[in-house]
Short mmCIF file of the C-alpha atoms (twelve columns), coordinates in Angstrom:
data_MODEL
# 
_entry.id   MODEL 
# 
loop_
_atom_site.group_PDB 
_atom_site.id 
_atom_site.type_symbol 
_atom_site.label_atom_id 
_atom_site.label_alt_id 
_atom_site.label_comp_id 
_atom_site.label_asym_id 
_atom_site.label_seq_id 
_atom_site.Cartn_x 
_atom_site.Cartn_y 
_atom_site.Cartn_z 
_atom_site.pdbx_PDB_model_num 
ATOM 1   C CA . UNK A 1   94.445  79.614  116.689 1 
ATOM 2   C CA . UNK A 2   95.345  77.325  113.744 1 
ATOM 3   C CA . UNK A 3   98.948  76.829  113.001 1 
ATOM 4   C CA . UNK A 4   98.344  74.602  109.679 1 
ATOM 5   C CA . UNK A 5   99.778  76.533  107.239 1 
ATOM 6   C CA . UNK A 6   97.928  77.392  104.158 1 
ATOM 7   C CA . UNK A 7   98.324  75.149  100.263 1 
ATOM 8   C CA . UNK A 8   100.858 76.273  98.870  1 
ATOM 9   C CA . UNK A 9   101.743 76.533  94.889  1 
ATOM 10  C CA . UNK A 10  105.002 75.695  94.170  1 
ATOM 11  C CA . UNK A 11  107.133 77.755  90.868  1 
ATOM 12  C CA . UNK A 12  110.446 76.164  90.023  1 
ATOM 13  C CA . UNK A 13  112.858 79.045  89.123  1 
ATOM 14  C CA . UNK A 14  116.123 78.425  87.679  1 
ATOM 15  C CA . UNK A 15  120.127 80.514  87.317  1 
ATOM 16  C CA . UNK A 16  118.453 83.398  85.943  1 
ATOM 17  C CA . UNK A 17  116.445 84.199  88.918  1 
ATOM 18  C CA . UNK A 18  118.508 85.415  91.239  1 
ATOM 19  C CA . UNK A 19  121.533 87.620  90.739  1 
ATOM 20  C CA . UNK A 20  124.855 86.663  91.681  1 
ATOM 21  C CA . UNK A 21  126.209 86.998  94.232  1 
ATOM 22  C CA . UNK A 22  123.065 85.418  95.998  1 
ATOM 23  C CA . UNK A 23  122.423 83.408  99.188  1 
ATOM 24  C CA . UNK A 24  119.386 81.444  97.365  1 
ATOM 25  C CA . UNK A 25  120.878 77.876  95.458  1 
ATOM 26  C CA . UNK A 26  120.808 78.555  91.672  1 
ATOM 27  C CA . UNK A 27  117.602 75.526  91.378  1 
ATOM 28  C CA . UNK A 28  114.741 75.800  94.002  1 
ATOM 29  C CA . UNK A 29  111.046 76.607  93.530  1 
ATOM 30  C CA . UNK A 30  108.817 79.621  94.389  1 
ATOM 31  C CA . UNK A 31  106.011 80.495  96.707  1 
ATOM 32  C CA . UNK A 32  103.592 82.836  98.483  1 
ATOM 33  C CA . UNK A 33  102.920 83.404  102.362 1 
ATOM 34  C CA . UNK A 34  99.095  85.692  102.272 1 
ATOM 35  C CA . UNK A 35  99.616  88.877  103.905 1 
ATOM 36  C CA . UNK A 36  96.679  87.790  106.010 1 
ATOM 37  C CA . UNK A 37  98.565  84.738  107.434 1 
ATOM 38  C CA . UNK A 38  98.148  83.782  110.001 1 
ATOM 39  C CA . UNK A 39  94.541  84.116  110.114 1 
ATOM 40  C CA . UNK A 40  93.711  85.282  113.900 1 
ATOM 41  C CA . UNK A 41  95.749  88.688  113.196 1 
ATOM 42  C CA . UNK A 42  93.447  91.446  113.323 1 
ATOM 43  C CA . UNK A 43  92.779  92.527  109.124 1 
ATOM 44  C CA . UNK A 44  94.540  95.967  109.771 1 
ATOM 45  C CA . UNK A 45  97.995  94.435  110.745 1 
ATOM 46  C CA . UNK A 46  98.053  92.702  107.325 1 
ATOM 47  C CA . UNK A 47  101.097 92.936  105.257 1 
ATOM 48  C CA . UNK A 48  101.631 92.370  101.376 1 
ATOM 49  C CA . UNK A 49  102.078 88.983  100.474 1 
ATOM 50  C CA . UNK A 50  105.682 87.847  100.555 1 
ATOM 51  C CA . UNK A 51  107.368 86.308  97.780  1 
ATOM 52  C CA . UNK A 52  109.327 82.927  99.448  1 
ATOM 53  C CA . UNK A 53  112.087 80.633  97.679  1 
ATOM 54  C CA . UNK A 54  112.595 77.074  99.035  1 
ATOM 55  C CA . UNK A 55  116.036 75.162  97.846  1 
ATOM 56  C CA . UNK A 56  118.484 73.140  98.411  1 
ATOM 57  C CA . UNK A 57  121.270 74.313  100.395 1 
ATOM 58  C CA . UNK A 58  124.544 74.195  98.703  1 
ATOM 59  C CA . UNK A 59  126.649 73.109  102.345 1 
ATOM 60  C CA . UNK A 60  124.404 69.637  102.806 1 
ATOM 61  C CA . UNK A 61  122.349 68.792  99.855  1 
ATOM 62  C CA . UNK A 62  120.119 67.148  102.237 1 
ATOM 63  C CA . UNK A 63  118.797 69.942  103.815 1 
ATOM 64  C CA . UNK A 64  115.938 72.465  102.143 1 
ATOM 65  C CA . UNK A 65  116.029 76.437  103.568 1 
ATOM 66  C CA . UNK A 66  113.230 78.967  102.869 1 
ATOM 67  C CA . UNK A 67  114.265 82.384  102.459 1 
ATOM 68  C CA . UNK A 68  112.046 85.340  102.009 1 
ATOM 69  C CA . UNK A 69  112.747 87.245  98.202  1 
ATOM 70  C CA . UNK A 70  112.318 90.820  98.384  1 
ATOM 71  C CA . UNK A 71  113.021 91.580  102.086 1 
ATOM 72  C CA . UNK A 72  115.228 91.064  104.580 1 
ATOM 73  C CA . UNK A 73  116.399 87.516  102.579 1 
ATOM 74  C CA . UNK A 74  116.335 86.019  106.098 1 
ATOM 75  C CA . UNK A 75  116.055 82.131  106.340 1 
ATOM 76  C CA . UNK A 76  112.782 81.636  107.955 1 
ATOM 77  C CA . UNK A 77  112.851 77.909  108.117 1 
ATOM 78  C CA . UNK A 78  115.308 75.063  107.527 1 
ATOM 79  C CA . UNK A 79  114.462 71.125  107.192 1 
ATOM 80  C CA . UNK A 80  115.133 67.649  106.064 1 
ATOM 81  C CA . UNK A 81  112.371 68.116  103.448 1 
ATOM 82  C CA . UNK A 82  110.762 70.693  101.219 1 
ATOM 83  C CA . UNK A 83  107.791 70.343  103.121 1 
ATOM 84  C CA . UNK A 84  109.180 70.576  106.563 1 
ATOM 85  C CA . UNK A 85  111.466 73.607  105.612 1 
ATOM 86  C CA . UNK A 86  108.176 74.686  104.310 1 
ATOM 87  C CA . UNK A 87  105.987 74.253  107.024 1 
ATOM 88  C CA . UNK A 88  108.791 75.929  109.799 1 
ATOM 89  C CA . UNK A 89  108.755 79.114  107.491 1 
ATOM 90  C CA . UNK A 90  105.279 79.483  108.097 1 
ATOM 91  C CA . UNK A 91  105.277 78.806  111.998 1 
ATOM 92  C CA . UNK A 92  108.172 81.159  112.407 1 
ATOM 93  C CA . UNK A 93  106.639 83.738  110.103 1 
ATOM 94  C CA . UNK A 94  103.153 83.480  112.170 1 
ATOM 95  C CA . UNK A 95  104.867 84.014  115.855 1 
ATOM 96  C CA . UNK A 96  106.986 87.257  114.243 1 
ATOM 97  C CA . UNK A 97  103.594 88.389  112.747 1 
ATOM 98  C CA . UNK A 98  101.404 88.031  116.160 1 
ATOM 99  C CA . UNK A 99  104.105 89.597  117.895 1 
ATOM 100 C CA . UNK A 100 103.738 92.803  115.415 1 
ATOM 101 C CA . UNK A 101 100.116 92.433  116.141 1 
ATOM 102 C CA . UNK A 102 100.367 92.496  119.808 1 
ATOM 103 C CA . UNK A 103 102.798 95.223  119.609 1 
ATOM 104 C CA . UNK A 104 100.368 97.040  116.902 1 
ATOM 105 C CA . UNK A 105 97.758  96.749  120.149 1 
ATOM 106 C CA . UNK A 106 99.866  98.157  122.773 1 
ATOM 107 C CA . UNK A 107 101.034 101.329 120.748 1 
ATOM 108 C CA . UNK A 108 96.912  102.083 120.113 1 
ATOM 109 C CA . UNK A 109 95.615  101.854 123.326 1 
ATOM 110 C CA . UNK A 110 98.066  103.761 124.502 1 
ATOM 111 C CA . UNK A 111 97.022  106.311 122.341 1 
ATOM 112 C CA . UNK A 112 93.546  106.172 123.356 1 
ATOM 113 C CA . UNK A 113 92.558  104.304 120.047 1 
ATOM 114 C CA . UNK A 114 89.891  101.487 119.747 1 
ATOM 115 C CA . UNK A 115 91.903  98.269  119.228 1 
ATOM 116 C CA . UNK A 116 91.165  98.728  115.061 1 
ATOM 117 C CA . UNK A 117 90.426  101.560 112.975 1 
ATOM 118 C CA . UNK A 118 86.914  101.954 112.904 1 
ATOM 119 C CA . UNK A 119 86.204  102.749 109.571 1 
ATOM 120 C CA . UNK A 120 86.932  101.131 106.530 1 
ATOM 121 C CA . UNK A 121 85.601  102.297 102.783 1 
ATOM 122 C CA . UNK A 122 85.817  99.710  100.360 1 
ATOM 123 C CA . UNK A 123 86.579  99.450  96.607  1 
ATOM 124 C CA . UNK A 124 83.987  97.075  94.986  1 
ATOM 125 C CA . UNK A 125 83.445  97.630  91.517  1 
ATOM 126 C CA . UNK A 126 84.708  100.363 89.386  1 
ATOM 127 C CA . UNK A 127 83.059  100.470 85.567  1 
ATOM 128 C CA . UNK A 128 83.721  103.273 82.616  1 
ATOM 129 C CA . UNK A 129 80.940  104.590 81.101  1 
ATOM 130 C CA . UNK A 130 81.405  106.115 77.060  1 
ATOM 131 C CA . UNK A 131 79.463  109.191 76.757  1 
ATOM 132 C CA . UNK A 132 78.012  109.988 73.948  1 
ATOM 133 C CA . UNK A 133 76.324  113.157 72.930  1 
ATOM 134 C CA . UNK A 134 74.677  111.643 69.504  1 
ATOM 135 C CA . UNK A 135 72.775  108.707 71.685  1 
ATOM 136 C CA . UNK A 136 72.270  110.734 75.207  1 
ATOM 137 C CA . UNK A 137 69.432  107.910 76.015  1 
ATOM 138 C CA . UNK A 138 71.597  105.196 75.440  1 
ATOM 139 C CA . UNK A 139 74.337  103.618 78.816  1 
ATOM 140 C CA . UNK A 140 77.103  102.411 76.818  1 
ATOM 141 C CA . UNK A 141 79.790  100.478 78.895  1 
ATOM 142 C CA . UNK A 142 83.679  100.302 78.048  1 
ATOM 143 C CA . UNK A 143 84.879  96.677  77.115  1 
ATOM 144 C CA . UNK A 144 88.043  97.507  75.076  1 
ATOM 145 C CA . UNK A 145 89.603  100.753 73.095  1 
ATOM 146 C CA . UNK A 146 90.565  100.152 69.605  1 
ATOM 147 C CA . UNK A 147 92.899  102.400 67.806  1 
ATOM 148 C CA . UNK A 148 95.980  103.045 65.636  1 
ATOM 149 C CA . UNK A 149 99.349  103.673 68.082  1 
ATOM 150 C CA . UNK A 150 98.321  106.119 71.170  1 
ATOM 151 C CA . UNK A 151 95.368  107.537 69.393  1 
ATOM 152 C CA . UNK A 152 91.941  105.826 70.172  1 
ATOM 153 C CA . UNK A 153 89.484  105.301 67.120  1 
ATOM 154 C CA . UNK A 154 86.784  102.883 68.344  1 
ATOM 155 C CA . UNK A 155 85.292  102.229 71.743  1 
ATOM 156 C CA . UNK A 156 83.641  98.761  72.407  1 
ATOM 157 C CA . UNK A 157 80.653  98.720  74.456  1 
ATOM 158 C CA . UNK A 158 77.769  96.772  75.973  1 
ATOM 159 C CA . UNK A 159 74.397  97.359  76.917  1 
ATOM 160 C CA . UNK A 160 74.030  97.526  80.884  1 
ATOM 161 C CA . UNK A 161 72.751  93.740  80.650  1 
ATOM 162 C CA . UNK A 162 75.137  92.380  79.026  1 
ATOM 163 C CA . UNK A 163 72.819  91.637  75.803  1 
ATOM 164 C CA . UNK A 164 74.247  94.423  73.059  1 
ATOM 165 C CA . UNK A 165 77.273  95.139  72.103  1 
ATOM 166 C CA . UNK A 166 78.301  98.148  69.451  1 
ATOM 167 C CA . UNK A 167 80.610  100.577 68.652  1 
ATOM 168 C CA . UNK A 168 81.454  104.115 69.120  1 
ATOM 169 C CA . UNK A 169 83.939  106.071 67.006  1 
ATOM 170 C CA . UNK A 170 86.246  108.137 68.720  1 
ATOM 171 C CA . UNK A 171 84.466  111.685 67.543  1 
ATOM 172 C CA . UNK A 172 84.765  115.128 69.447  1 
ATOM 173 C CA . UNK A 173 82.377  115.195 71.959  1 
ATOM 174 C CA . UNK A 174 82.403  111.903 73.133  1 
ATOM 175 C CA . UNK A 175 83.924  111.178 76.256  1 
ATOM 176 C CA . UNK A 176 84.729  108.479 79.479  1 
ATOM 177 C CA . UNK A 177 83.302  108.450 83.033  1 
ATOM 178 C CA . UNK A 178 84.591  106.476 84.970  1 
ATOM 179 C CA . UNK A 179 82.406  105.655 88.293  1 
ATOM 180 C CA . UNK A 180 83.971  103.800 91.311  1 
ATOM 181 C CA . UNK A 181 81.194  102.294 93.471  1 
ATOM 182 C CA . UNK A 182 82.388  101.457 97.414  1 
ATOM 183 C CA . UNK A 183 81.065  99.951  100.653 1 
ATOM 184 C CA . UNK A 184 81.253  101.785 104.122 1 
ATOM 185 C CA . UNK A 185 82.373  99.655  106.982 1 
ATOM 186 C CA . UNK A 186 81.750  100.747 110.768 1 
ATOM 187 C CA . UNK A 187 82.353  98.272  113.234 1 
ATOM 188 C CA . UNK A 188 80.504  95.729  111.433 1 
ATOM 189 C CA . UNK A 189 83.363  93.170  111.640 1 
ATOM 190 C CA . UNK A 190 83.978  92.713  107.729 1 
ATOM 191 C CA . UNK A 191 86.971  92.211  107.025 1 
ATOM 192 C CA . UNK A 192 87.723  93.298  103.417 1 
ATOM 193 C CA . UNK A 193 90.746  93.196  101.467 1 
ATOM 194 C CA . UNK A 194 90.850  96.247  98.675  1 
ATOM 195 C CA . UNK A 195 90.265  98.826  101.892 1 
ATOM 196 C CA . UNK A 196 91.047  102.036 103.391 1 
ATOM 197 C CA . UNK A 197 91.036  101.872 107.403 1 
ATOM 198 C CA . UNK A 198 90.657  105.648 108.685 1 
ATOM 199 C CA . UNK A 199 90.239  106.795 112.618 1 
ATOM 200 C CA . UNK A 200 87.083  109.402 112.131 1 
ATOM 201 C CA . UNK A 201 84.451  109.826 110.219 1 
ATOM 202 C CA . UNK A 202 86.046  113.210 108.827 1 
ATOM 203 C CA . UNK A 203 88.585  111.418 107.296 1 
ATOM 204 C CA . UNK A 204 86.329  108.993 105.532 1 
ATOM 205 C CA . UNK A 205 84.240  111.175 103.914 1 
ATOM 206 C CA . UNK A 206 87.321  113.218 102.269 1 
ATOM 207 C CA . UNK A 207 88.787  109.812 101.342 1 
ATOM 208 C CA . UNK A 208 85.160  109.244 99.756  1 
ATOM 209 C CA . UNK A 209 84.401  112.486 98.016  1 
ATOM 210 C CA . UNK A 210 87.681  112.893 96.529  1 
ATOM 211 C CA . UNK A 211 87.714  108.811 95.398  1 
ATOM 212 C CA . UNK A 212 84.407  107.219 95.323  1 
ATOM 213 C CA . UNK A 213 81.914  108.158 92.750  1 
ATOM 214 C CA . UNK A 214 79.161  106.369 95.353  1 
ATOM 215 C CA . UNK A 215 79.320  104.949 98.922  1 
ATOM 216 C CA . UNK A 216 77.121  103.354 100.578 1 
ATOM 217 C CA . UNK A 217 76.882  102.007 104.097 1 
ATOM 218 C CA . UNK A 218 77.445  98.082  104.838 1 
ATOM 219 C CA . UNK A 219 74.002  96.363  105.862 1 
ATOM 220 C CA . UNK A 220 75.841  94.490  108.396 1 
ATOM 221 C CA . UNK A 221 77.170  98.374  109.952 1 
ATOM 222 C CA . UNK A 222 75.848  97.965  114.099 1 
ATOM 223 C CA . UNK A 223 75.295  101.621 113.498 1 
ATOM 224 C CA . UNK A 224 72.933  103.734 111.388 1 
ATOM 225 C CA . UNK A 225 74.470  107.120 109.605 1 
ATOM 226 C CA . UNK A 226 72.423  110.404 110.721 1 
ATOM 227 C CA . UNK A 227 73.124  114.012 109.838 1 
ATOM 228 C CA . UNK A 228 71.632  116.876 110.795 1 
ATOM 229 C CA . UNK A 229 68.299  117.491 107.865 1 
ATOM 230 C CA . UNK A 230 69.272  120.366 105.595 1 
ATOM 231 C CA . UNK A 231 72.981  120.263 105.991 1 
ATOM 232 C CA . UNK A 232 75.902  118.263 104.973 1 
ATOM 233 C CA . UNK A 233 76.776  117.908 108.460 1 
ATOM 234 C CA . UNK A 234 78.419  114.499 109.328 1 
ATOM 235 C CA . UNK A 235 77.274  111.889 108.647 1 
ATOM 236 C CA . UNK A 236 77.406  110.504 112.639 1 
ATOM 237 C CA . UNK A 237 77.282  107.172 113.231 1 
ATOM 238 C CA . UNK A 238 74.517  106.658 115.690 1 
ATOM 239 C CA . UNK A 239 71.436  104.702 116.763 1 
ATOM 240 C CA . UNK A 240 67.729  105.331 117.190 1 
ATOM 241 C CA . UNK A 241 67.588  105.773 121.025 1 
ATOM 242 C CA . UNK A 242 63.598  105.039 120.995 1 
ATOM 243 C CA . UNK A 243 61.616  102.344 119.003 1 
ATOM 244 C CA . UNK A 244 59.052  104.918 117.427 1 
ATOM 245 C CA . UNK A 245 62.249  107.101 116.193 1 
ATOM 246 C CA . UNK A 246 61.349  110.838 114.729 1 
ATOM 247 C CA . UNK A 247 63.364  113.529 113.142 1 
ATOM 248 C CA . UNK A 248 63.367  115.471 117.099 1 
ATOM 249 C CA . UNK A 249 64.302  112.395 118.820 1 
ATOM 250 C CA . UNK A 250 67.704  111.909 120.110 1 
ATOM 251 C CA . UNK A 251 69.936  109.587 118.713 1 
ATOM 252 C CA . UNK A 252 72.445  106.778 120.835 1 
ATOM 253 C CA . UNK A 253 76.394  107.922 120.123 1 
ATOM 254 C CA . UNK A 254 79.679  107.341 121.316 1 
ATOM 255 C CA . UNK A 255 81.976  110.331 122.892 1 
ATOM 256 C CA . UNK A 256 83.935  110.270 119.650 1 
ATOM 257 C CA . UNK A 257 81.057  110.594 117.774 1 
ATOM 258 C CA . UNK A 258 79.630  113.757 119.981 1 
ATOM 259 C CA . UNK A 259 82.732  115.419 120.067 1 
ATOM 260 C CA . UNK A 260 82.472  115.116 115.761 1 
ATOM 261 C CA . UNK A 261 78.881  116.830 116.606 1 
ATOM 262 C CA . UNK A 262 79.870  119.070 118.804 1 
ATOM 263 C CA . UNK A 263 82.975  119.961 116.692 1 
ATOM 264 C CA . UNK A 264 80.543  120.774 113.574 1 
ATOM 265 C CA . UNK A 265 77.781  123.009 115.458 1 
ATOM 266 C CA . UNK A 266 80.805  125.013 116.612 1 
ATOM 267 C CA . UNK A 267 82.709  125.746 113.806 1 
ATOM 268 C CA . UNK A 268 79.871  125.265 110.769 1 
ATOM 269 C CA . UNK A 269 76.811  127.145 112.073 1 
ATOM 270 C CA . UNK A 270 79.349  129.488 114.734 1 
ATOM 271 C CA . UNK A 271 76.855  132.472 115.175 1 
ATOM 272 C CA . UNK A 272 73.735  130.426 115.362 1 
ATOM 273 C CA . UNK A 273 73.293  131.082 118.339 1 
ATOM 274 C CA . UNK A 274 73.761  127.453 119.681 1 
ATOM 275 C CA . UNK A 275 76.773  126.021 121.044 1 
ATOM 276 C CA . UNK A 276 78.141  122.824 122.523 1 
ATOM 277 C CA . UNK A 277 80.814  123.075 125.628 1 
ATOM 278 C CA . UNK A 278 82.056  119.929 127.246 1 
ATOM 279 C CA . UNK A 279 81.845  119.744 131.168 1 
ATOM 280 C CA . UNK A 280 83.651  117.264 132.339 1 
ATOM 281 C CA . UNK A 281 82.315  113.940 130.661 1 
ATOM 282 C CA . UNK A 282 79.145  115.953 130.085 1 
ATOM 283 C CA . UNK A 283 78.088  117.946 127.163 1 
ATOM 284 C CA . UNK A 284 76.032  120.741 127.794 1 
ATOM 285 C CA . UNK A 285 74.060  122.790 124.644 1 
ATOM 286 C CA . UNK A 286 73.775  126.245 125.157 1 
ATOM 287 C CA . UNK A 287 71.664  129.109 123.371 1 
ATOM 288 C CA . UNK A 288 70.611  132.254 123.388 1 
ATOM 289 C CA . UNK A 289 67.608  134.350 121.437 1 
ATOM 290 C CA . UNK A 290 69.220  134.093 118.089 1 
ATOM 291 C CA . UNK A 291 68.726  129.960 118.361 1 
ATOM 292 C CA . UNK A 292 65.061  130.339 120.540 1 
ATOM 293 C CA . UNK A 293 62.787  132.509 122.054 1 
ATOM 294 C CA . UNK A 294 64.638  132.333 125.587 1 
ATOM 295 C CA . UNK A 295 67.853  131.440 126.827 1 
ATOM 296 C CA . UNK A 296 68.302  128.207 128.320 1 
ATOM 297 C CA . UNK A 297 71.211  124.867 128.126 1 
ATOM 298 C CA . UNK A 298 70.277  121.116 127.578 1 
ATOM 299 C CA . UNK A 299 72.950  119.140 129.298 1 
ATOM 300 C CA . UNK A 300 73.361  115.276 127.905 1 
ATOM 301 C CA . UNK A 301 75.649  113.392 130.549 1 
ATOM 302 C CA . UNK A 302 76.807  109.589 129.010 1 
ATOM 303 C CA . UNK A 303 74.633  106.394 130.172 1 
ATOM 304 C CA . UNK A 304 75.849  103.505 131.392 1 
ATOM 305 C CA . UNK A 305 76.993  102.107 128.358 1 
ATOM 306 C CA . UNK A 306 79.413  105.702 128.155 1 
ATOM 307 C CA . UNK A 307 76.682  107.091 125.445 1 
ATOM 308 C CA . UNK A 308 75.127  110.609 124.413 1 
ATOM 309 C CA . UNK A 309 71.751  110.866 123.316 1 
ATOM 310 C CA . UNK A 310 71.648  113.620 121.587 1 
ATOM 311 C CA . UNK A 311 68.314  115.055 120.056 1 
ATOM 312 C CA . UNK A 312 65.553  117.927 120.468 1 
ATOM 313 C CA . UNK A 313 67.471  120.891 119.098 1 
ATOM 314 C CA . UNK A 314 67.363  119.886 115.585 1 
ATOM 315 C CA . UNK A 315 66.008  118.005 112.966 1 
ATOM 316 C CA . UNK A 316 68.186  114.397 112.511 1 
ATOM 317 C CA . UNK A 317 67.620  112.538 109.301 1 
ATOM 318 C CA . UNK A 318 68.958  109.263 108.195 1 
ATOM 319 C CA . UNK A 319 72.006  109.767 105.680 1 
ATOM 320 C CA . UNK A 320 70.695  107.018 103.212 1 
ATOM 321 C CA . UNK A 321 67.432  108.799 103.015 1 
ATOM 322 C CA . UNK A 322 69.388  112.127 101.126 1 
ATOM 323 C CA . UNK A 323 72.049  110.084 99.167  1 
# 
């Protein structure tokens, strides 16, 4: 736990700041607490950053107050220096923030949650590409629009290296693409900052489809992403359960992620004549004629480390190797 509060940067402000009537002194400088402060607080409690004013208060000159801006305008911390008033802000504002935390902890595992949202999609880059029909051979990336008023005339681009820039008038036919490029976090302990936290894997690959142009996995992911070859089933996070790993060899999931597969083979391929019951903590496969030659079950009870391995009824295939 470390309880030295971050560098700050100080802004003097002046009358005009603040409104009247106001509890902040009309001359006192500006500053920023991180949303992330204080660092040991899990990334998915995070606030915005909060604006903070620090001045002398008008009943004893000699004492400084911080007060937060666009809250509550509580006084967080009070001292016989800038600094100290400072520093007290940031102590006080750490034990209300762990206590949100805790309290953030509680409330999920009572609700059968893991203690942080196990998914987490990314924004890394995002880049707008000019299309244009007269040089179809040609990637042209967006620097800058030129134009007269509302009305673009002239898109400035560069060469994907950087090397060649031209332009491109603003004729019919030519049009922007924007792509936005993300990263796909399971449970690999990144903690990123332009995210989206989600609970299933459902969830993430609507938030994905709808806007990310292309996601990718993180390398650092404990987990590989399998779906089921030929479909768009999933993907299920999952790993290998043997070392020589083939496309009829069961794969190493959580019940979460087995109640996503059984959910799928259910309600997707209903009629197939395969189908996936839960017993208990067991889940059993059945089928009938339709699926195989004979009826029979395949029953996959969790191992010790409360996993299914799930395989032999279908073909798995590693998500990467179809996107």
């Amino acid at each position: 736990m470390n309880d030295n509060p971050p560098d700050v940067h100080l802004a003097i402000y002046g009358p005009d700041r603040f409104p009247k009537p106001s509890p902040f002194a009309e001359h006192g400088y500006l500053f920023t607490v991180p949303g992330s402060w204080p660092e040991d607080t899990p990334a998915h409690t995070n606030v915005t950053d909060w604006e903070m004013a620090v001045y002398r208060t008008t009943d004893d000159g000699d004492e400084w107050q911080v007060r937060d801006v666009n809250g509550n305008r509580r006084v967080w911390g009070t001292g016989d220096s800038r600094r100290e008033a400072i520093g007290l802000a940031f102590l006080e504002i750490a034990r209300k923030r762990r206590i949100q935390a805790a309290d953030v902890a509680d409330k999920r595992k009572a609700a059968g949650l893991e203690p942080a949202p196990p998914y987490q999609v990314e924004a890394t880059s995002s880049t707008t590409l000019v299309l244009d029909p007269a040089r179809p051979d040609r990637i042209a990336i967006l620097d800058h629009i030129e134009g007269v008023g509302i009305t673009p005339t002239v898109y400035r681009v560069h060469s994907t290296d950087g090397v060649t820039e031209w332009d491109i008038p603003a004729r019919p036919g030519v049009t922007l693409r924007t792509t936005q490029l993300g990263v796909l976090h399971i449970r690999c302990g990144c903690t990123p900052e332009d995210t989206a936290r989600f609970e299933e894997m459902g969830q993430v690959m609507y938030y994905a489809a709808n806007a990310m142009t292309m996601c990718w996995p993180c390398p650092k992911n404990p987990e590989e992403l399998f779906t089921v070859d030929g479909s768009d089933y999933g993907p299920y996070p999952a790993l290998p359960a043997t070392d020589s790993w083939g496309p009829y060899e069961p794969i190493s999931v959580t019940r979460a992620t087995a109640e996503h597969i059984a959910h799928d083979l259910n309600t997707l391929n209903a009629g197939c004549g395969l189908t996936a019951q839960w017993n208990g903590a067991d889940l059993v496969f059945a089928w009938d004629q339709r699926y195989r030659d004979d009826n029979g079950t395949q029953t996959v009870t969790p191992d010790g480390d409360d996993r299914y391995q799930i395989g032999g009824l279908w073909p798995w295939m590693r998500w990467t190797d179809r996107h």
